[in-house]
C-alpha positions in Angstrom: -87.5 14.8 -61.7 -86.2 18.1 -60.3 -84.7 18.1 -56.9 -87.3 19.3 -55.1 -89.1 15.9 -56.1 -90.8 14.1 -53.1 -89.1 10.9 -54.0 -89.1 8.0 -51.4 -86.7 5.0 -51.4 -87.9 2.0 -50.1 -85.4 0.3 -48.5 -82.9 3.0 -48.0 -81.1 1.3 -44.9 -80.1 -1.3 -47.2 -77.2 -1.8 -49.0 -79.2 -0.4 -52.3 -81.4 1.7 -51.1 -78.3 3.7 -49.2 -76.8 3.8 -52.1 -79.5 5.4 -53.7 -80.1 8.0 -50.8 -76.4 8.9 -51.4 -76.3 9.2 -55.1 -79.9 11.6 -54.8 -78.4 13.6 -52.1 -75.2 14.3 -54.5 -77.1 15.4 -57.5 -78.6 17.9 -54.9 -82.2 16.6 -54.5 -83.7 17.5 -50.9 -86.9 16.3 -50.0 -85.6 12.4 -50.2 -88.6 10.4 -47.9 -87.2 7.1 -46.5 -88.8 5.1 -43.3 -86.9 2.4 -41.3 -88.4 -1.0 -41.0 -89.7 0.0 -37.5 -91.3 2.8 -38.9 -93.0 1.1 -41.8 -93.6 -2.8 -42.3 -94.0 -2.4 -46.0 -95.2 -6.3 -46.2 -98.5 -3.8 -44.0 -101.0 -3.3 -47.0 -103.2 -0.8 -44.4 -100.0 0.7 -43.0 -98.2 1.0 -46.2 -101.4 2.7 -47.9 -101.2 5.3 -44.9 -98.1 6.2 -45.0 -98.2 6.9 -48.6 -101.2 8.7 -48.2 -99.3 11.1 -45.7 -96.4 11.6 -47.3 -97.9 11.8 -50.8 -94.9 10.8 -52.9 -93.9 12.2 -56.6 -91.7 9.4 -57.3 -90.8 5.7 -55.5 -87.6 3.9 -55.6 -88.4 0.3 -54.8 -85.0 -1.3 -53.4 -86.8 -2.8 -50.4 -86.8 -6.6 -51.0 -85.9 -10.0 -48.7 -82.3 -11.0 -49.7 -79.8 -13.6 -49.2 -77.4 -16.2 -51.0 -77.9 -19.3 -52.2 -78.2 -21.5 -48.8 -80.7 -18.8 -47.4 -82.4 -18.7 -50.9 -82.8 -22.4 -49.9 -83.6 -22.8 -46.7 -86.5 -20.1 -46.6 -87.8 -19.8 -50.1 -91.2 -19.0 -48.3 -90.1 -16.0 -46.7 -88.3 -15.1 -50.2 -92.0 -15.6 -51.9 -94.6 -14.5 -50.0 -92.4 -11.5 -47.8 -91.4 -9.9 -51.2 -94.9 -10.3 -53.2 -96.5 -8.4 -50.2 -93.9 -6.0 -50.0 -94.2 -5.7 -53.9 -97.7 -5.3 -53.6 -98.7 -2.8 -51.0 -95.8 -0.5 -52.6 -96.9 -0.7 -56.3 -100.3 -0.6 -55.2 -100.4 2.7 -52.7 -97.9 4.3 -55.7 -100.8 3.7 -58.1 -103.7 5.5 -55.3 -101.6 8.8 -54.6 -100.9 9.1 -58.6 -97.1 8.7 -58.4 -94.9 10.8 -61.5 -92.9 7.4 -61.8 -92.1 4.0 -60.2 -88.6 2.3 -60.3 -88.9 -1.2 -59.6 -85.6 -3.2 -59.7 -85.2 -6.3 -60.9 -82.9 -8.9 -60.3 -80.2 -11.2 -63.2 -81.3 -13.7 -61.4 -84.8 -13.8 -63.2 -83.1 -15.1 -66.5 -83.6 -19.0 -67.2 -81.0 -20.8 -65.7 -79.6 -22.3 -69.1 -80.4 -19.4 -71.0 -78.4 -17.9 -73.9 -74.8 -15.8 -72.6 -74.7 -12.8 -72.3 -78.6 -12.1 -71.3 -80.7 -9.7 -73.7 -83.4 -8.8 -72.2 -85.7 -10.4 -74.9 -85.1 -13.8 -73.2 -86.9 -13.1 -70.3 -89.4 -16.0 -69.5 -88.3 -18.1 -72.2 -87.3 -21.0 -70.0 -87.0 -22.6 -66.2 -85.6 -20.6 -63.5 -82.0 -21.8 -61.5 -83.9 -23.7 -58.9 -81.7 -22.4 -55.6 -83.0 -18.6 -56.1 -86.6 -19.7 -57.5 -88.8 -18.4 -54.6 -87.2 -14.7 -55.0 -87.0 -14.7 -58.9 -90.6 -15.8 -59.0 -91.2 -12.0 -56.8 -89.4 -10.4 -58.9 -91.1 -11.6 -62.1 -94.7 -11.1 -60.3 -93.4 -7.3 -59.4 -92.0 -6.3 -62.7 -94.9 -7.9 -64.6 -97.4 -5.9 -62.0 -95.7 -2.4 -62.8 -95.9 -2.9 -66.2 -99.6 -3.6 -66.3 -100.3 -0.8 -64.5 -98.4 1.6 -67.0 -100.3 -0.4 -69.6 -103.8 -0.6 -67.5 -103.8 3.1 -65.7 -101.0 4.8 -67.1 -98.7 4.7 -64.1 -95.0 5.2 -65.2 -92.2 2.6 -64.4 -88.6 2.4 -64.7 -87.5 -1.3 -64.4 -83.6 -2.4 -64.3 -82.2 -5.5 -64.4 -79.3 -4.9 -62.2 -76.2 -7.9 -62.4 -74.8 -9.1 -59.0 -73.8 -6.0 -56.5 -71.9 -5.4 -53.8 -70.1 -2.4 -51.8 -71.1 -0.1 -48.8 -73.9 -1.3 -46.2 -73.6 -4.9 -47.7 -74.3 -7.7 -45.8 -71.0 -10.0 -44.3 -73.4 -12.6 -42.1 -72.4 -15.7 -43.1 -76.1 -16.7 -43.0 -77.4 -13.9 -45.6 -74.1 -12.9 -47.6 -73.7 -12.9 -51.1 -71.3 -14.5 -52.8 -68.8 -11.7 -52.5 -69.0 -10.2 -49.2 -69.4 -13.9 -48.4 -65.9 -14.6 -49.1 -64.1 -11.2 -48.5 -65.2 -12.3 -44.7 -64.1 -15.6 -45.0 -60.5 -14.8 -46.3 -59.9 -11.9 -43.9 -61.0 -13.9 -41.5 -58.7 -16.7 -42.5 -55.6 -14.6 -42.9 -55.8 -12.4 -39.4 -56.3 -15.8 -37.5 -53.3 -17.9 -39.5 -56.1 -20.8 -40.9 -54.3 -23.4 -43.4 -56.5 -23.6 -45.4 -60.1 -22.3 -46.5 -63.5 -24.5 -48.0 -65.6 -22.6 -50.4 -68.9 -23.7 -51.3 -69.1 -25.6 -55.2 -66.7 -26.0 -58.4 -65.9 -22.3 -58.6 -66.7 -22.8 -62.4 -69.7 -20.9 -62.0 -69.3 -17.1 -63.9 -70.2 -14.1 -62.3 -70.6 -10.1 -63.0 -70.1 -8.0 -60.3 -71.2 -4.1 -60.4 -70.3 -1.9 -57.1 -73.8 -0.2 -55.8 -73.0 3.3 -56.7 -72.6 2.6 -60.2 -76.4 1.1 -59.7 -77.3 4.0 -58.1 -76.0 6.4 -60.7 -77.1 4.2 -63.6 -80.8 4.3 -62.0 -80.8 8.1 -61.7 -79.7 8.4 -65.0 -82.2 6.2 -66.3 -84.8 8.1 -65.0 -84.3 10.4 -67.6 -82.9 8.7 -70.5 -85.0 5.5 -70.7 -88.8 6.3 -71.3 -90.2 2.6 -72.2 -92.0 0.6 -69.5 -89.8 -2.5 -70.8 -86.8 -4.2 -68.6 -83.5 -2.6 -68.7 -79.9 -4.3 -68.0 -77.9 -2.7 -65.8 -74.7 -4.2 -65.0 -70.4 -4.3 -66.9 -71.1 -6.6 -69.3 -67.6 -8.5 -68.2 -68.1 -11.2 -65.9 -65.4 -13.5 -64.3 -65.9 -17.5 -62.7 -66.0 -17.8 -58.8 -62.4 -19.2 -58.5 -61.3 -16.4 -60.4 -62.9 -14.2 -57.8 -62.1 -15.7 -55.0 -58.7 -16.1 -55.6 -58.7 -12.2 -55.8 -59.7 -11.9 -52.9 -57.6 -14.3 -51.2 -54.6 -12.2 -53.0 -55.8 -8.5 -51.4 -57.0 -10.1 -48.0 -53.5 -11.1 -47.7 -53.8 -15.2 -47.2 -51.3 -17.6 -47.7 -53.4 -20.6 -47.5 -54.7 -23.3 -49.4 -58.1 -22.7 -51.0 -60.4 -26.2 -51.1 -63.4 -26.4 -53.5 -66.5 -28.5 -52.3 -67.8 -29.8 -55.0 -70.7 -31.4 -53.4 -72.2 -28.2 -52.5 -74.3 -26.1 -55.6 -72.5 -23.7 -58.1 -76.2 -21.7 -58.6 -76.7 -20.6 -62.4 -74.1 -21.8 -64.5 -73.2 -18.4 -65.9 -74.8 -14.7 -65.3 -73.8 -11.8 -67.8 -75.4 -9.5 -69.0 -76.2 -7.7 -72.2 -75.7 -4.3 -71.6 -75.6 -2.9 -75.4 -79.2 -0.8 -74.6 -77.2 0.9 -71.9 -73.9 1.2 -73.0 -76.4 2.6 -76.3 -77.9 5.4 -73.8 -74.2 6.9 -73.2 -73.8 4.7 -69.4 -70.5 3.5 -68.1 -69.7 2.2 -65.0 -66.7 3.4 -63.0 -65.4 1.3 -60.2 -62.9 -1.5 -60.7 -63.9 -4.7 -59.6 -60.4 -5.0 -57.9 -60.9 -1.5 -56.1 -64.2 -2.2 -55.4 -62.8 -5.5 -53.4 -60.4 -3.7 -51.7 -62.9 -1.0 -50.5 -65.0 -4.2 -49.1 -62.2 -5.4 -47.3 -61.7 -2.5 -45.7 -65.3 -1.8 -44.3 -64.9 -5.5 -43.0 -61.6 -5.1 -41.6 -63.3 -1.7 -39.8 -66.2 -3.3 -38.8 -64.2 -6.2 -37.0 -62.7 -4.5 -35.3 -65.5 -1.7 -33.9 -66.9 -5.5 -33.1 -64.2 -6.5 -31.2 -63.6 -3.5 -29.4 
C-alpha cells in the first residue's frame, strides 16, 4: 500500500474510522475516500455497489459498524444484528466485484466465549457461548470475519482481520444512551464533580476486568499490520494489561476531581467476567502501544469538559 493507494474507510466520522483517517493522513497517504452516512447508507446493497463501482477502491478499511454499551446492546440487539450483517455484507461484497488489493475487517474482544480461558488467544475463538448482553453484535462480527475469510479462501480476496480490545479516545461517544463503559463514566464523574453531587451509582459489582487501548494506537497497529501480517487468520490487537471496573472508575473519579462517594449496583450486569487479550503474535511482529491509560483518561476528560461547555454556551 503506497500512498497514492485509493483506500476508503468506512466509517471515518466515527470514533475509529477518524482515527484511521488521521493516522493515514500522517504516514502521508492522499487519495483517502470516506462518505458520510448521508452520503452512503452502507446497510444500501444497490447504493453501496455503486458507489464502489465509482470510486473503484484499492483497499477498504471496514470501521463502520452499529455500537453501544451493554443497556443499548440490550435493548436493541435487532438493530445490533441485522444493521451490522447488512452493512457487513454490501461492503465485503462490492470489495469482492471491483477486485479490491486488501480488506480490513475489524473485529471485536467481545467475540470471545464469555467464560473462556484469560488472557484470549485467538485459537479460542468459537469454542464456547457468547456473554449474552453483547450477543446480537458479536454474532455480526463472527458472520463478517468468517465472510472475509471465505472469500480469501473462495476468490482470493485479501483480508486483514484484528481483534481490537476495548477503545476509547477522540470522536468517542459520551451519550449516556450509547457510551462505552469508559467515556460512560468520564461523563458521569465530571458531571458529578462540576455540579457538587454526594455521591455517584455505577452500573454492577465493578469486579468485572477490562483492557483499554486509546484509538490511535488501533489505528497505527492496523496500518502496521497491513504490512507485517500476511495470513487471512484473526489478529489481537490490544495492551495485554487489563484492570477491573472499580479500579477504573475510581481513576477517573481521582482525575475528574470528585470528592464523592461512589455506590456499586449490584443488581444491574457486570457483562463478560473478564476481557484480555493475548497479544504475544503482536507484540511477536515488533507492535507496542504508546498512550497511558491514565493520559489517555485525562485527554477524555478534557474533550468532555470542552464539549460541555461549547454545549452550554
Amino acid at each position: 500500500m503506497n500512498t497514492q493507494s485509493r483506500i476508503f474507510v468506512a466509517g471515518h466520522g466515527g470514533m475509529v474510522g477518524s482515527a484511521i483517517v488521521r493516522a493515514l493522513t500522517q504516514a502521508g497517504h492522499t487519495n483517502i475516500i470516506t462518505a458520510s452516512r448521508e452520503e452512503l447508507d452502507l446497510r444500501g446493497q444497490a447504493s453501496v455497489r455503486t458507489f464502489f463501482e465509482r470510486s473503484k477502491p484499492e483497499y477498504v478499511i471496514l470501521a463502520a459498524a452499529i455500537v453501544g454499551g451493554i443497556e443499548a446492546n440490550r435493548s436493541r440487539p435487532v438493530e445490533f444484528l441485522r444493521d451490522n450483517l447488512q452493512i457487513q455484507n454490501n461492503v465485503i461484497d462490492s470489495s469482492y466485484a471491483v477486485d479490491i488489493k486488501k480488506l480490513v475487517f475489524l473485529g471485536s474482544s467481545c467475540i470471545y466465549p464469555r467464560e473462556t480461558q484469560q488472557p484470549m488467544r485467538e485459537e479460542y475463538l468459537l469454542t464456547g457461548p457468547l456473554e449474552p448482553t453483547n450477543e446480537g453484535y458479536a454474532l455480526a462480527k463472527i458472520a463478517g470475519l468468517r465472510l472475509a475469510q471465505y472469500y480469501q479462501r473462495q476468490y482470493g480476496m485479501e483480508c486483514l482481520i484484528p481483534i481490537p480490545c476495548n477503545l476509547y479516545g477522540p470522536n468517542d461517544s459520551f451519550d449516556p444512551k450509547n457510551a462505552h463503559v469508559l467515556s460512560a463514566n468520564v461523563r458521569r464523574f465530571v458531571d458529578a464533580a462540576k455540579d457538587n453531587i454526594p455521591e455517584v451509582t455505577v452500573w454492577g459489582t465493578g469486579s468485572a476486568k477490562r483492557e483499554f487501548m486509546h484509538v490511535d494506537d488501533l489505528a497505527r497497529a492496523l496500518l502496521f499490520l497491513m504490512d507485517a501480517w500476511k495470513s487471512p487468520e484473526v489478529i489481537n490487537v490490544g495492551t495485554g494489561v487489563d484492570l477491573t471496573i472499580k479500579e477504573l472508575v475510581e481513576l477517573i473519579a481521582q482525575k475528574a476531581e470528585y470528592k464523592g462517594r461512589i455506590i456499586w449496583d449490584a443488581t444491574k450486569p457486570d457483562g463478560m467476567p473478564r476481557k484480555c487479550m493475548d497479544i504475544s503474535k503482536l507484540a511477536k511482529l515488533g507492535f507496542k502501544p504508546t498512550m497511558t491509560l491514565e493520559h489517555g483518561i485525562e485527554q477524555m476528560i478534557n474533550d468532555y469538559r470542552t464539549k460541555a461547555t461549547t454545549l452550554s454556551q
